[in-house]
PAVEX-339573 format. One record per residue: residue number from 1; x, y, z of N, C-alpha, C in turn. Coordinates in Angstrom, 2 decimals. Layout:
! PAVEX-339573
{pt NUM {X Y Z} {X Y Z} {X Y Z}}
...
END
This chain:
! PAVEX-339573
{pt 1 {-6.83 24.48 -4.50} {-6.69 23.94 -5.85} {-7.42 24.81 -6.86}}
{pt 2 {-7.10 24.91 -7.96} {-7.14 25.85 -8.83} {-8.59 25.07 -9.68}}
{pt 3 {-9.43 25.62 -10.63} {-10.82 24.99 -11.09} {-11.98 25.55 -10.30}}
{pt 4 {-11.64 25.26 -9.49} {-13.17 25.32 -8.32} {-13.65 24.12 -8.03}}
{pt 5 {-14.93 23.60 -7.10} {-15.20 22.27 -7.23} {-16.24 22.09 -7.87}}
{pt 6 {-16.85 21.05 -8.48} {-17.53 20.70 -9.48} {-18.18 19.29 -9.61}}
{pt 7 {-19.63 19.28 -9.79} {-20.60 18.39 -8.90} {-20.11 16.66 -9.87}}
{pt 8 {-20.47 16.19 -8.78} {-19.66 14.38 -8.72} {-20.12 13.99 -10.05}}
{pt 9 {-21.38 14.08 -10.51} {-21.63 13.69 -11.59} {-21.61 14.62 -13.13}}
{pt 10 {-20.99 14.03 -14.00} {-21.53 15.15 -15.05} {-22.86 15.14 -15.75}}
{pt 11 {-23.26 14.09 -15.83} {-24.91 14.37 -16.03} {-25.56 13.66 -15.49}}
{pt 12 {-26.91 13.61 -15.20} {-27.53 12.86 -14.01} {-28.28 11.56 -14.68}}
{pt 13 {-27.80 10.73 -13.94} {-27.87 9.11 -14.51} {-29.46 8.81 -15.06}}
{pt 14 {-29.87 8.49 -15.92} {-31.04 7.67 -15.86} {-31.21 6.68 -15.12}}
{pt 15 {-32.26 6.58 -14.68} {-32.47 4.96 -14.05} {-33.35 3.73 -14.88}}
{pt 16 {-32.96 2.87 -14.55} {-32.70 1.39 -15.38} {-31.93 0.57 -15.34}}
{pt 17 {-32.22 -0.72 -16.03} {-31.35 -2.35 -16.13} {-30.24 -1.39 -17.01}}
{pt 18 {-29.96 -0.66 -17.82} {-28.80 0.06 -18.17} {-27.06 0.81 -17.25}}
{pt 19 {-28.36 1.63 -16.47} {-27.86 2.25 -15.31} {-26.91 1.18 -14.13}}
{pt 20 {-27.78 0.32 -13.74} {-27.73 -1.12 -13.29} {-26.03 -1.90 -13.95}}
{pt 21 {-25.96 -2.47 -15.23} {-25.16 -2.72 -15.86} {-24.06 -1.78 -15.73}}
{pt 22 {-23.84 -0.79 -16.13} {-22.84 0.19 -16.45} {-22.47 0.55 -15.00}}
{pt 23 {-22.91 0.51 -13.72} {-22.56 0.45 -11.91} {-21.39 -0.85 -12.46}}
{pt 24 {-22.34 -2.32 -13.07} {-21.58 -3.37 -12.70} {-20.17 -3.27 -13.13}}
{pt 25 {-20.29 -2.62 -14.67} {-19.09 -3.01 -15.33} {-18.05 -1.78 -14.75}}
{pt 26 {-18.54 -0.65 -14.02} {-17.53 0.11 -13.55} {-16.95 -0.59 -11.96}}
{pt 27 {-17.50 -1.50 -11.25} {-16.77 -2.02 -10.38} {-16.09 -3.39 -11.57}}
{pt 28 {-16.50 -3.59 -11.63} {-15.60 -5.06 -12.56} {-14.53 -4.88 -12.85}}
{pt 29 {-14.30 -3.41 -13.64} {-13.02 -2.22 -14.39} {-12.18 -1.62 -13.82}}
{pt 30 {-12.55 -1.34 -12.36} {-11.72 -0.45 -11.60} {-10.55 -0.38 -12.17}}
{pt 31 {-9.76 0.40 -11.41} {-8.34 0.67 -11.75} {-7.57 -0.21 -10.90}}
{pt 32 {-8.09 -0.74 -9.34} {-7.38 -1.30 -8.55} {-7.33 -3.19 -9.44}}
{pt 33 {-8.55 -2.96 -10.09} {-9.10 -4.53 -10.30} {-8.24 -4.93 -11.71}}
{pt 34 {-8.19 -4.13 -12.53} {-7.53 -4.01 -13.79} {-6.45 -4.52 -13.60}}
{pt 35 {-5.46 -3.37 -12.58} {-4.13 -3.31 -12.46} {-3.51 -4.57 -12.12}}
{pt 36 {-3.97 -4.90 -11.01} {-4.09 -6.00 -10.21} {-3.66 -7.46 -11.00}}
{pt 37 {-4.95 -7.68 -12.01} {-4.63 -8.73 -12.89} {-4.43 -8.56 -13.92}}
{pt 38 {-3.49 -7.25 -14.59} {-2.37 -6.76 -15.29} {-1.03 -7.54 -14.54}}
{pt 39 {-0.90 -7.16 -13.51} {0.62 -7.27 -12.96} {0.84 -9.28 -12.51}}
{pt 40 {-0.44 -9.45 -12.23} {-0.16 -10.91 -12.01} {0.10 -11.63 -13.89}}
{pt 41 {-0.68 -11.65 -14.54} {-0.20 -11.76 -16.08} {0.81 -11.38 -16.89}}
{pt 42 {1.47 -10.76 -16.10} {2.49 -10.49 -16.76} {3.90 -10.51 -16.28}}
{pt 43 {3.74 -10.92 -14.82} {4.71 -11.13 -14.32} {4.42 -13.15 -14.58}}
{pt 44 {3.46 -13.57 -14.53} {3.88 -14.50 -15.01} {3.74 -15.09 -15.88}}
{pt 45 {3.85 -13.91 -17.12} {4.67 -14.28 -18.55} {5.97 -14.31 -18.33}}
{pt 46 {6.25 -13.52 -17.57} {8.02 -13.34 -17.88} {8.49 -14.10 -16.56}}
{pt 47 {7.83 -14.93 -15.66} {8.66 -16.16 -14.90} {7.47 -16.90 -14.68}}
{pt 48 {7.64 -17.79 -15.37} {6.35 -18.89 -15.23} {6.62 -19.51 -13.51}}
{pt 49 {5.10 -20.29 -13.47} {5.29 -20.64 -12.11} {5.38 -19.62 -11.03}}
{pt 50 {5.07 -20.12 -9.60} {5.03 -19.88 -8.38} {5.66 -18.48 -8.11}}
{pt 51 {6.96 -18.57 -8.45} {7.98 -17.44 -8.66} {6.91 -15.95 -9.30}}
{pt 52 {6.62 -16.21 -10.61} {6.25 -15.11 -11.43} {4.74 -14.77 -10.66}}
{pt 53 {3.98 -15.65 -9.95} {2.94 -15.08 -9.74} {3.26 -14.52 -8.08}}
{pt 54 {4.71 -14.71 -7.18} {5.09 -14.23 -6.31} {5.44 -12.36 -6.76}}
{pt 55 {5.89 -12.44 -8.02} {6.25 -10.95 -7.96} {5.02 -9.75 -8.39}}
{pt 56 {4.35 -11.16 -8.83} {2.74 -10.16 -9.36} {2.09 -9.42 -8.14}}
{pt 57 {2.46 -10.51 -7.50} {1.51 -10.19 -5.75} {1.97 -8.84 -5.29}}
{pt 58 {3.44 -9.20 -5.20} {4.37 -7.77 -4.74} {4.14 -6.72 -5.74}}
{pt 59 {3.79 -6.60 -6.36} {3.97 -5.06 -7.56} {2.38 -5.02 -7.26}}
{pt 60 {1.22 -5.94 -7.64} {0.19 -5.23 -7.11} {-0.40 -4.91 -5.45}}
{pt 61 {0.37 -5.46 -4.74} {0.38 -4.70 -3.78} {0.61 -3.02 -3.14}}
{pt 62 {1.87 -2.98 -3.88} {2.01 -1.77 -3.99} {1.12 -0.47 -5.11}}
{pt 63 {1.28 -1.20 -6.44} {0.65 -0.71 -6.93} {-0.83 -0.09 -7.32}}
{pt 64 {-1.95 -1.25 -6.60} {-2.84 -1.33 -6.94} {-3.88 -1.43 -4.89}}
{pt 65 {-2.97 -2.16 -4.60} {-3.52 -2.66 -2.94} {-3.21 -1.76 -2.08}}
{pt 66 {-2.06 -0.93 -1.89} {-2.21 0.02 -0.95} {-2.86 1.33 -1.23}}
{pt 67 {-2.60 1.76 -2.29} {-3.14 2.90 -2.53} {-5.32 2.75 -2.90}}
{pt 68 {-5.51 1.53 -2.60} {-7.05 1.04 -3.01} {-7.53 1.44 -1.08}}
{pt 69 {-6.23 0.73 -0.59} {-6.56 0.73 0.95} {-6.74 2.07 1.30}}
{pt 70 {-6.06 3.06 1.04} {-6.00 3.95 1.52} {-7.31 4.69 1.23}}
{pt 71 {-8.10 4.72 0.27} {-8.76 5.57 -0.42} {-10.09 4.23 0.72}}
{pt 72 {-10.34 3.07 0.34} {-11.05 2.70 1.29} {-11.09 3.83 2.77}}
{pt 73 {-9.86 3.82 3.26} {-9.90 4.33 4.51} {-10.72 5.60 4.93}}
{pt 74 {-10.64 6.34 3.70} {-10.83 8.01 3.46} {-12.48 7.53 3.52}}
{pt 75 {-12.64 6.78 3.05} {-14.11 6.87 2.37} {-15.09 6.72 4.17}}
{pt 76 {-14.07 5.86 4.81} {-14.81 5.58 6.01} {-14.42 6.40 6.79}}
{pt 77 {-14.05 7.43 6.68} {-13.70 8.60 7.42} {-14.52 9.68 7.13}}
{pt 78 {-14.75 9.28 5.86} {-15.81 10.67 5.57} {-14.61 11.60 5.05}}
{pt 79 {-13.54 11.30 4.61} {-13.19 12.62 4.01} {-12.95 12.40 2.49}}
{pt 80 {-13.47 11.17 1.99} {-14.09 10.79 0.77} {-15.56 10.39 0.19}}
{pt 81 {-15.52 10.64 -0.74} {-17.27 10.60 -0.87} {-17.53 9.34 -1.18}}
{pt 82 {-16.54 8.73 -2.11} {-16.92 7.24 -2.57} {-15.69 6.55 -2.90}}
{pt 83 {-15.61 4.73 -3.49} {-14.09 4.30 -3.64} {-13.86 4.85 -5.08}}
{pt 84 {-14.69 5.26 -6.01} {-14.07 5.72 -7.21} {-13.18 7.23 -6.98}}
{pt 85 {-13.77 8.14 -6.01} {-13.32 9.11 -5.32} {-13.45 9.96 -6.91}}
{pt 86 {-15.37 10.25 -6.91} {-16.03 10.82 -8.14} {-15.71 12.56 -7.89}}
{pt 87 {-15.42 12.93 -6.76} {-15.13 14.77 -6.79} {-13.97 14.77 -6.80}}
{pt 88 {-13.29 15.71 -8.45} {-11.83 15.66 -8.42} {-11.47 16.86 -7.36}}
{pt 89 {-11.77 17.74 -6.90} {-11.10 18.21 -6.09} {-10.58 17.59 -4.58}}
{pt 90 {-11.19 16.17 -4.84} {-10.56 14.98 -3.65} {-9.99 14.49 -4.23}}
{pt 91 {-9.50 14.25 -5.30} {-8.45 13.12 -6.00} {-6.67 13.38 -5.91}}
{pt 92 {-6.59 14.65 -5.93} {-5.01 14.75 -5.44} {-4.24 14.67 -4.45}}
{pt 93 {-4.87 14.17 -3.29} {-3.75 13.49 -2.18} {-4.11 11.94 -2.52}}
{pt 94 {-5.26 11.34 -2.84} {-5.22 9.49 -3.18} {-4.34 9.32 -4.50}}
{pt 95 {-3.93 10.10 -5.69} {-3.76 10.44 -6.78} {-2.05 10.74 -5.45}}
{pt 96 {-1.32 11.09 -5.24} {-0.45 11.58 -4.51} {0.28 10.38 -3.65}}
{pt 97 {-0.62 9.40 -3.37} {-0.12 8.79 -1.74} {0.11 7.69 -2.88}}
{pt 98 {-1.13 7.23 -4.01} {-0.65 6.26 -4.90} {0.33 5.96 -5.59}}
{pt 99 {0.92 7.83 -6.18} {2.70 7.63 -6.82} {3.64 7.25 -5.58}}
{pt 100 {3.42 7.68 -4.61} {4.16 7.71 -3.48} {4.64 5.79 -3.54}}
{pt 101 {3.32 5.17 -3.22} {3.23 3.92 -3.42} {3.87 2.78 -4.41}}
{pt 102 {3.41 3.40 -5.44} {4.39 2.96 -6.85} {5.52 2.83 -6.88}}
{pt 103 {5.93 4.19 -6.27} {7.46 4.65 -6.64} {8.18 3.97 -5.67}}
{pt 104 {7.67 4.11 -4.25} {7.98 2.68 -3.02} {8.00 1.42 -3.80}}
{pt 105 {7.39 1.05 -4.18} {6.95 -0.30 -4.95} {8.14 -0.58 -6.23}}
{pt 106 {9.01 0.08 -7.09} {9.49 -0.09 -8.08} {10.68 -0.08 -7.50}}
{pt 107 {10.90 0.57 -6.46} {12.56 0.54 -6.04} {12.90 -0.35 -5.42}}
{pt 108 {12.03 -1.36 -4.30} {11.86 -2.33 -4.14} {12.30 -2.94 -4.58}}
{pt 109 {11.22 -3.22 -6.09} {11.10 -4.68 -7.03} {12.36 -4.26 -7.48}}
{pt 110 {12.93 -3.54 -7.69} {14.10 -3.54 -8.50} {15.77 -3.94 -7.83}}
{pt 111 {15.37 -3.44 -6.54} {16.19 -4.04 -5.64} {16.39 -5.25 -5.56}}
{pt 112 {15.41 -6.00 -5.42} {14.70 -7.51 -5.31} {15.27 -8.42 -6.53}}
{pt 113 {15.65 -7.33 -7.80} {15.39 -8.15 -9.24} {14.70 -8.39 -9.42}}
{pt 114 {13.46 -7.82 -9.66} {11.85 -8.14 -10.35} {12.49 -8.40 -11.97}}
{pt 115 {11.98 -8.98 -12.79} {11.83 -9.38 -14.01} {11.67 -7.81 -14.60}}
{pt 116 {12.54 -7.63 -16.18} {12.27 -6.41 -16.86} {10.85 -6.33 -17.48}}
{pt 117 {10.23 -7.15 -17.63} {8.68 -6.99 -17.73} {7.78 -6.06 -16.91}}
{pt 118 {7.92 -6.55 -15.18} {7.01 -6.00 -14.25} {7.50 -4.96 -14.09}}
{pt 119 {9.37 -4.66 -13.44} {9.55 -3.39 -13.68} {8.77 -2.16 -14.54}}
{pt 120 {8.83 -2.47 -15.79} {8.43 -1.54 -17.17} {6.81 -1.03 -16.81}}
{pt 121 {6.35 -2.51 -16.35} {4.61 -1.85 -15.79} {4.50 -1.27 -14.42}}
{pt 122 {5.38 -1.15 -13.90} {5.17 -0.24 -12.71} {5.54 0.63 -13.07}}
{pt 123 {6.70 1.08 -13.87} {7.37 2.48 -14.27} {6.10 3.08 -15.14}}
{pt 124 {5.71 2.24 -15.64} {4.65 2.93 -17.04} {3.56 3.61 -15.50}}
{pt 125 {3.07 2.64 -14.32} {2.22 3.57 -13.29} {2.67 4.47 -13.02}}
{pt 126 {3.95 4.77 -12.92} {4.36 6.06 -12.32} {4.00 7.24 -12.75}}
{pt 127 {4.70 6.93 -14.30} {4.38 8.11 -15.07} {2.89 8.16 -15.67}}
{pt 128 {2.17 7.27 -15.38} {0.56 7.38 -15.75} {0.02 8.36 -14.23}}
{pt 129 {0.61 8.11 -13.28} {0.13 8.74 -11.74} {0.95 10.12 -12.00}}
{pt 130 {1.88 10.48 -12.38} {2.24 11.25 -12.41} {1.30 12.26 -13.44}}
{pt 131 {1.13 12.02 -14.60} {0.23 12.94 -15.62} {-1.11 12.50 -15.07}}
{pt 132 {-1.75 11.75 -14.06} {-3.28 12.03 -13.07} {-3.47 13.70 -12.53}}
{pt 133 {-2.68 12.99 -11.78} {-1.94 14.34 -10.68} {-2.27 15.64 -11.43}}
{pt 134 {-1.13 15.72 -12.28} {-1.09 16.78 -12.91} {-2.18 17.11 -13.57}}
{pt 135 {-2.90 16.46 -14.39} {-4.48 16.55 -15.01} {-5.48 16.95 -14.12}}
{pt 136 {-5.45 16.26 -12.91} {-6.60 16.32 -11.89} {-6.73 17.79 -11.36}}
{pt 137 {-5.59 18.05 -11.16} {-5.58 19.53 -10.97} {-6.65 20.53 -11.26}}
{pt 138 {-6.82 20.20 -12.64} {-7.68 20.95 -13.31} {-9.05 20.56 -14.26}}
{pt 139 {-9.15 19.30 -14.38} {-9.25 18.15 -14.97} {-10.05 17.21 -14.87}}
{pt 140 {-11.48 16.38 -14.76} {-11.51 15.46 -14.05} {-11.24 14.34 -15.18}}
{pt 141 {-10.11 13.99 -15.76} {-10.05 12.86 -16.80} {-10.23 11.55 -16.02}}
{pt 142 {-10.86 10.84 -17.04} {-11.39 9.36 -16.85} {-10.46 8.52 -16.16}}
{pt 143 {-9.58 8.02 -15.20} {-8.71 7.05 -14.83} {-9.23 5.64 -14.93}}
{pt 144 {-10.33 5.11 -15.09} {-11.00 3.77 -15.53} {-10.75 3.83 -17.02}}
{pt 145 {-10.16 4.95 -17.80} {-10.80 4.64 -19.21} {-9.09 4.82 -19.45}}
{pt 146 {-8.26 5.36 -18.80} {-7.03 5.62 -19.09} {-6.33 4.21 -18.57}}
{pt 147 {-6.78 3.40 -17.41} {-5.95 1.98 -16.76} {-6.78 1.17 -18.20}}
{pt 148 {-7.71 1.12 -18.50} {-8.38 -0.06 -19.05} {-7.63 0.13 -20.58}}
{pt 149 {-7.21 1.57 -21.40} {-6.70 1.57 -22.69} {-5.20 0.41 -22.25}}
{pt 150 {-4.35 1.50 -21.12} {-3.08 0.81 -20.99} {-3.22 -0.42 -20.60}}
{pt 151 {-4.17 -1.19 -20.43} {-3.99 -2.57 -20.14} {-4.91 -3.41 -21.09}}
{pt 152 {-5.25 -2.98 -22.10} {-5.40 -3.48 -23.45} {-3.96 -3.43 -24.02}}
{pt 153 {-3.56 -2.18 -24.20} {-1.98 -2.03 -25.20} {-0.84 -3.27 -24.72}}
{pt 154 {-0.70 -3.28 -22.97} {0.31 -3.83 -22.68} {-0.02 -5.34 -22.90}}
{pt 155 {-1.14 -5.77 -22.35} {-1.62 -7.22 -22.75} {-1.74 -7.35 -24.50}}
{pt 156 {-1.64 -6.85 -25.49} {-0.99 -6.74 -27.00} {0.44 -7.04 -27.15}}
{pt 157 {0.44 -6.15 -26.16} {2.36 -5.54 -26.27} {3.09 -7.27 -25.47}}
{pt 158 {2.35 -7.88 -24.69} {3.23 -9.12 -23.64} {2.67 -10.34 -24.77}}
{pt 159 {1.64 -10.44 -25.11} {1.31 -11.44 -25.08} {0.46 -11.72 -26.62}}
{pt 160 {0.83 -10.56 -27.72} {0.43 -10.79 -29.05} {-0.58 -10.15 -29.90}}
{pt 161 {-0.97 -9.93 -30.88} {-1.58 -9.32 -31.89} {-3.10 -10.08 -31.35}}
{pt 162 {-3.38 -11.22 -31.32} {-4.73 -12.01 -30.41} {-4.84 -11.14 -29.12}}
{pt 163 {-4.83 -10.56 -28.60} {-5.18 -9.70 -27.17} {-5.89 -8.48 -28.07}}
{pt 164 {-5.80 -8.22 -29.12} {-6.83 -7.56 -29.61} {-8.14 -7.68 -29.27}}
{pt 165 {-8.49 -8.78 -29.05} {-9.56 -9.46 -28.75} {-10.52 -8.28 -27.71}}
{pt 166 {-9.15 -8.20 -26.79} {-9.56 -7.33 -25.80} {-10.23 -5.87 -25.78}}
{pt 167 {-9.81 -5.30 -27.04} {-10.17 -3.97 -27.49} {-11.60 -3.50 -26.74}}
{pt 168 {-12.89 -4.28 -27.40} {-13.86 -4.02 -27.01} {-13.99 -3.45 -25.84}}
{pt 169 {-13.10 -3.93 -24.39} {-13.01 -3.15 -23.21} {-13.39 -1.90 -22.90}}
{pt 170 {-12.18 -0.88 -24.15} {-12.50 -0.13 -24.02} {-13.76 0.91 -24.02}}
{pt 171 {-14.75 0.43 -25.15} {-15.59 0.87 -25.60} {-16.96 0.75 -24.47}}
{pt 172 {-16.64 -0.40 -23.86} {-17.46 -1.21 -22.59} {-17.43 0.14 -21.28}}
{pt 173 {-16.00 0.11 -20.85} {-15.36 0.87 -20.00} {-15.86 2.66 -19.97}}
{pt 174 {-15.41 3.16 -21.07} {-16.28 4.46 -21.69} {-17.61 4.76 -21.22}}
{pt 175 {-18.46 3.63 -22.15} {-19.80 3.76 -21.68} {-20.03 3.87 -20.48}}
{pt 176 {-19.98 2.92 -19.52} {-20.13 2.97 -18.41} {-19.78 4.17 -17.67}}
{pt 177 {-19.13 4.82 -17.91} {-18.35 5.66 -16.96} {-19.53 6.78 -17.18}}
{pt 178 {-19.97 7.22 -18.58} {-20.71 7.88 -18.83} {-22.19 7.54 -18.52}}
{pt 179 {-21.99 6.29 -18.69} {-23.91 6.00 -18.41} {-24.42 6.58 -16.82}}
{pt 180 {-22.71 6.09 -15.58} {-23.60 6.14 -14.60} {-23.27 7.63 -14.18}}
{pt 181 {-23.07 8.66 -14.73} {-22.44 10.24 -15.05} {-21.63 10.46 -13.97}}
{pt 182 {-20.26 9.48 -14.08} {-19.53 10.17 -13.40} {-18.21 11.16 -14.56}}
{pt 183 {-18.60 10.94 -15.23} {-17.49 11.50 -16.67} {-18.33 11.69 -17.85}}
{pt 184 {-17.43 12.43 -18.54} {-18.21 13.35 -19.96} {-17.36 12.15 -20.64}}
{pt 185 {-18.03 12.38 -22.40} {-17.42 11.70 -23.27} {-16.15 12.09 -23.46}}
{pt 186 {-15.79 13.35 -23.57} {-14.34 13.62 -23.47} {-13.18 13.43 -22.53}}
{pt 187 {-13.69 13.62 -21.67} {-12.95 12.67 -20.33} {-12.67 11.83 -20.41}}
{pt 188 {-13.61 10.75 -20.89} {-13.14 9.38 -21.07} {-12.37 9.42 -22.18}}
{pt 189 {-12.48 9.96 -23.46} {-11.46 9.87 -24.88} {-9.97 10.28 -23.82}}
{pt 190 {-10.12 11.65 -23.39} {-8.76 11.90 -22.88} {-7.80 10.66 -22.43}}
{pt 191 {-8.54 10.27 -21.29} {-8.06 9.28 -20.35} {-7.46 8.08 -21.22}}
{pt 192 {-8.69 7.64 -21.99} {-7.92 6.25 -22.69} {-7.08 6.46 -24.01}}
{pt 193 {-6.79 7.68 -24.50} {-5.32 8.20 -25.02} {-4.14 8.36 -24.60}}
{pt 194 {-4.92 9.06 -23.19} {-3.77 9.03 -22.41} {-3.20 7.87 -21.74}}
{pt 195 {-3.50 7.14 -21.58} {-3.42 5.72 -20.88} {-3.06 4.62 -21.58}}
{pt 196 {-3.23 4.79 -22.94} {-2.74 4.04 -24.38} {-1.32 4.59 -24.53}}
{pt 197 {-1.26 5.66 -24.83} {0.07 6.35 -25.26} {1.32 6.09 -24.12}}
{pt 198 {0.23 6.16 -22.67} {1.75 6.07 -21.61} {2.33 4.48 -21.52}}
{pt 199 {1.26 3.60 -21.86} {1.35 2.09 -21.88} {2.56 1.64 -23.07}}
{pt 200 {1.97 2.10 -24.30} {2.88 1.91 -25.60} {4.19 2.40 -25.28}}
{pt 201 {4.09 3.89 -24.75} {5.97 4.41 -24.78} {6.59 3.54 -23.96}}
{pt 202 {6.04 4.36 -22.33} {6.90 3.17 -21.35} {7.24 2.19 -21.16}}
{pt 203 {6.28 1.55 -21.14} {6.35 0.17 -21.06} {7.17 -0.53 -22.46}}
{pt 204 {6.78 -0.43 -23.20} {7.29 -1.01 -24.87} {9.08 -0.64 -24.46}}
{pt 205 {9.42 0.64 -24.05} {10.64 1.29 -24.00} {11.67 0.18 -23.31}}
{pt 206 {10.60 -0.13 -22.02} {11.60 -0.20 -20.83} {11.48 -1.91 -20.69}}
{pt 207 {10.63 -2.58 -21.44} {10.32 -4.20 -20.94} {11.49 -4.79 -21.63}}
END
């Protein structure tokens, strides 16, 4: 891989009830945890009841649960360092097996007749996994700060101008990432532009 490799943290954490906090709110944020109860909310906006929270299950399974499993797996193998999987020159086969996953996952639901809602948020993962990939390469952009923008926009975009509310996330999400130095400030801006912008097109396009 092209870059070279480049140490897990970008600057070295202080310690403190700060440090402490900003650990919490980066497991709270994950990408698996986000996604997860993205896809259940919104699949059952668009089929209330039993039904809609049946297809949530299925899209974050794929989306969010296998590819979480997998990277678990690595980690207990030792051929990952941690579940955030903080050295990008490890991120492009979990970053890889996850589109793989998605893209399994959308042809599925679509087979199935998933609702044009959930469809649109799995397609919007694709092409968010797809520009990872490609970023990571060279890159280590924020993916906590890029899932947490797109799932502010889309929870706006499903469910109203009040999901604003949510904004603050981002700003929450950021910090953290930086407090406990696994990302620069720019990393994180990247990520949650990038993760805003793929949320708004795709998704908005295709729901």
């Amino acid at each position: 891989m092209g870059g070279g490799a480049e140490p897990r943290t970008a600057t070295l954490p202080r310690p403190g009830p700060g440090l402490r906090l900003a650990r919490l709110v980066t497991e709270l944020t994950a990408p698996a945890v986000l996604v997860s109860v993205l896809m259940l909310a919104v699949a059952w906006h668009s089929t209330r009841g039993a039904r809609g929270i049946g297809w949530g299950l299925l899209a974050a399974l794929f989306v969010s649960g296998i590819p979480f499993a997998y990277i678990l797996g690595g980690v207990r193998r030792g051929r990952l360092t941690d579940h955030h999987v903080g050295l990008r020159e490890q991120r492009r086969v979990p970053l890889l097996v996850g589109l793989c996953s998605v893209t399994a996952g959308l042809a599925l639901l679509a087979g199935l007749g998933a609702p044009r809602p959930v469809l649109a948020l799995v397609a919007a993962g694709v092409v968010g996994l797809v520009v990872a990939v490609t970023v990571s390469h060279w890159w280590k952009m924020s993916i906590h700060a890029a899932v947490a923008a797109g799932t502010v926009v889309i929870l706006v975009l499903t469910f109203g101008a009040r999901l604003l509310l949510t904004a603050p996330l981002l700003a929450l999400v950021g910090w953290s990432r930086v407090r406990v130095g696994d990302h620069t400030v720019p990393q994180v801006l990247a990520g949650g532009l990038v993760g805003g912008l793929v949320a708004g097109l795709v998704f908005a396009a295709l729901r």
